[in-house]
PAZAPA-4460 file (N, C-alpha, C; in steps of 0.05 Angstrom, whole numbers, plus 32768, in hexadecimal, padded with zeros to 4 digits):
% residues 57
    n_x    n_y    n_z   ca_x   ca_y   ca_z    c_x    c_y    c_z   seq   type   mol
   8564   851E   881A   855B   8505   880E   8547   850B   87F7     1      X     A
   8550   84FE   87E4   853B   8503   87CD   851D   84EC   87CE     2      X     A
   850E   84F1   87BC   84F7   84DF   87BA   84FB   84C7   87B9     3      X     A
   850F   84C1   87A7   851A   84AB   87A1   8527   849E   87B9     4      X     A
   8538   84A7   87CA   854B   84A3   87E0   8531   8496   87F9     5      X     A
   851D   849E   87F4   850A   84A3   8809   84FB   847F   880A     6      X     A
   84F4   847D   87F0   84E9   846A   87EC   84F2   844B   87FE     7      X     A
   84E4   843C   8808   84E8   8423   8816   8504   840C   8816     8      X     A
   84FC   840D   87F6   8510   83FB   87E1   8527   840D   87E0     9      X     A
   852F   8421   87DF   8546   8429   87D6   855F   841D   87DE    10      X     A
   855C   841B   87F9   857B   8415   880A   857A   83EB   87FC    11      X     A
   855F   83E2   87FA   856B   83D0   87F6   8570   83CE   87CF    12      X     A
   856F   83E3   87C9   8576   83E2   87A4   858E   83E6   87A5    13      X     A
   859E   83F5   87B7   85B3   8400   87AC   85C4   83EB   87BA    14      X     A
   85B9   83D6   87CE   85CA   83C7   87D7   85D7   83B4   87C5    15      X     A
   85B6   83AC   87BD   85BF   8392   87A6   85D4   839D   878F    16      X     A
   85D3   83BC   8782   85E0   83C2   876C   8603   83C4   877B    17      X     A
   8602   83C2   8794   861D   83C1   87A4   862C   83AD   87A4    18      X     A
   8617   8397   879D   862A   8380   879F   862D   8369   8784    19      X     A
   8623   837D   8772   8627   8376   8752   863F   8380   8748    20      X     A
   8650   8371   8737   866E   8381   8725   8668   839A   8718    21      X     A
   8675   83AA   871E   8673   83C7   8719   868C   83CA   86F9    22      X     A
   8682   83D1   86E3   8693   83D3   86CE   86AA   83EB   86D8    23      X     A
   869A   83FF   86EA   86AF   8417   86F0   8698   8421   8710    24      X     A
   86A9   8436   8712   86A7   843F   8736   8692   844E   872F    25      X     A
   8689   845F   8719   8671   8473   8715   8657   8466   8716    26      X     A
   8643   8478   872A   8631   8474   8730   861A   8481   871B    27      X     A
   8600   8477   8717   85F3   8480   8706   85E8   84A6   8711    28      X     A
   85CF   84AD   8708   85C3   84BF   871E   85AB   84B3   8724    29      X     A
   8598   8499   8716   8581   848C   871A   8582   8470   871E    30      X     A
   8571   8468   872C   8571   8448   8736   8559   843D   8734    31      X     A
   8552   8427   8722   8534   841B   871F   853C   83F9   8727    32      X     A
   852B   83ED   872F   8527   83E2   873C   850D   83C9   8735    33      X     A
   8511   83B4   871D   84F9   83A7   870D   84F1   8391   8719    34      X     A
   84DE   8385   8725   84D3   836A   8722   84C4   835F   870D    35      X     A
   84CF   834F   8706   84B6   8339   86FC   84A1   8322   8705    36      X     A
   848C   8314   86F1   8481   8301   86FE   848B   82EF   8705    37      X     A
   84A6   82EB   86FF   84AB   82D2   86FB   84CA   82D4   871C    38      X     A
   84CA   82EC   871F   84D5   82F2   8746   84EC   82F7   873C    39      X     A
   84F6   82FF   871B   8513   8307   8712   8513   8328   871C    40      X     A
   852E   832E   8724   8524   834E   872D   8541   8359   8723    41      X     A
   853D   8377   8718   8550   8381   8706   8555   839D   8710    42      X     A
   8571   83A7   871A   8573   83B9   8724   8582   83C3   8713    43      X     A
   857C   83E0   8708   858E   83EF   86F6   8592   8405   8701    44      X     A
   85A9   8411   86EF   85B7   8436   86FC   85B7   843B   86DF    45      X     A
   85A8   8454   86DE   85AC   845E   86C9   85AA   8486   86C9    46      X     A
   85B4   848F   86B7   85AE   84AE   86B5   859E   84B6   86A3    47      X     A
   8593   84AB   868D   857C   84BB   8685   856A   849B   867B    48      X     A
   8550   84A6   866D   853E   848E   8665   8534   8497   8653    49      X     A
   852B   8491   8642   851C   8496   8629   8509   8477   861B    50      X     A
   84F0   8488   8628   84D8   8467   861A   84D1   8476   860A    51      X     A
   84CF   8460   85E9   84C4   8467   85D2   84AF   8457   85D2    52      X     A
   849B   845F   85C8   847E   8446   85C7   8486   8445   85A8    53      X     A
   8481   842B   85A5   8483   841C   858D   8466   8411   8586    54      X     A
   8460   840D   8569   8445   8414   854E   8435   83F7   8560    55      X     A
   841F   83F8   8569   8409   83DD   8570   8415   83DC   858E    56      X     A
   8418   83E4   85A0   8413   83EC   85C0   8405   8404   85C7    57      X     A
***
């Protein structure tokens, strides 16, 4: 089990992404997992990430 695998939330992230329409059968290798204030929550699969900070943040 990885770090990620370990974590509380996992089994229920990958549930919810289980029962969303799948464009194809391939699975990502990463899973994040977003709340907001407002109780919207956003589960993504992805393989790589790249944050750029942008000029006045």
């Amino acid at each position: 089990m990885t770090e990620y695998a370990s974590n509380k939330n996992y089994d229920s992230v990958i549930a919810t992404l289980n029962k969303g329409e799948r464009l194809s059968e391939r699975k990502a290798s990463q899973v994040a997992f977003m709340y907001s204030s407002l109780r919207a929550e956003l589960a993504i699969e992805f393989d790589s990430l790249s944050v750029t900070p942008t000029a006045g943040e």
